[in-house]
C-alpha positions as CSV (number, residue, x, y, z in Angstrom):
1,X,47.3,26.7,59.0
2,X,48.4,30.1,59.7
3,X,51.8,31.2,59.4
4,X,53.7,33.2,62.0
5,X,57.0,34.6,60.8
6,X,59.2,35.8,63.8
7,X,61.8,38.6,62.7
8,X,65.1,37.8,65.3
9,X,67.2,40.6,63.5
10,X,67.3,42.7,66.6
11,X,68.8,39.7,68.5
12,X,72.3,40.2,66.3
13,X,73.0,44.0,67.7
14,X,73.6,43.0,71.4
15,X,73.9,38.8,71.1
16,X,75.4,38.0,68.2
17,X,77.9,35.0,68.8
18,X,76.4,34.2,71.8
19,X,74.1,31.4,73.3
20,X,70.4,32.6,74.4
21,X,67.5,31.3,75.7
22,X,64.3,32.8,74.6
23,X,60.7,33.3,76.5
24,X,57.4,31.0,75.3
25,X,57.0,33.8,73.0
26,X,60.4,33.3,71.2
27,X,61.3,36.7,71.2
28,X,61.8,37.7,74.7
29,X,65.7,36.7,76.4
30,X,65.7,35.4,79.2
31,X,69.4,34.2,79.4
32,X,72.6,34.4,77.3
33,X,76.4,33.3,77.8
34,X,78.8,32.0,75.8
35,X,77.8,28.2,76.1
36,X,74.6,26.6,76.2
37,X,75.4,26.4,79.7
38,X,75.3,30.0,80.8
39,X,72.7,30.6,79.0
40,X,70.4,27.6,80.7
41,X,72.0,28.7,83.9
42,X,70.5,32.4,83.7
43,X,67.0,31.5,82.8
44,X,67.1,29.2,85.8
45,X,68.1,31.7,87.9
46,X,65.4,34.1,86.4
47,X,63.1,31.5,87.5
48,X,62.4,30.0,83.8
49,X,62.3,26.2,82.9
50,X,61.3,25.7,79.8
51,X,62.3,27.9,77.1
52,X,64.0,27.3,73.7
53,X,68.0,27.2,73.3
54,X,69.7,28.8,70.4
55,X,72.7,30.1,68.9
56,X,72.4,33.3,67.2
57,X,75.0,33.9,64.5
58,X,77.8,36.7,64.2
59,X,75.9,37.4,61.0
60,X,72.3,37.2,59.5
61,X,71.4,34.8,57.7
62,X,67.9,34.0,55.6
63,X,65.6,31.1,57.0
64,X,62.7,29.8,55.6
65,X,60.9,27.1,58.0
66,X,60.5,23.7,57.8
67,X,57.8,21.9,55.5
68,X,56.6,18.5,54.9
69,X,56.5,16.9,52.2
């Protein structure tokens, strides 16, 4: 299984503390606000419908992945 690593860094310096919703390629923003809400509600309005929700934080922080075990 190949591993894809995907470096959000650049994500802190204009949405940090915010909500965002990301493209299929889960690097692209396609909405942002300060609830989930606003966020969903701008990707609609772009004409997206199924893209990932997530918070990003007012500082970086390391994560690794999941694994199974």
């Amino acid at each position: 299984m190949e591993k894809i690593y995907i470096d959000w860094t650049h994500l802190y310096e204009k949405y940090a503390g915010l909500w965002v919703v990301l493209d299929d390629d889960e690097e692209t923003v396609v909405g942002s606000g300060n609830t989930p809400e606003e966020a969903l509600d701008q990707a609609k309005l772009r004409g997206f419908r199924h893209a990932a929700l997530t918070f990003v934080p007012t500082e970086v922080i390391t994560f690794a992945g999941q694994y199974e075990i």
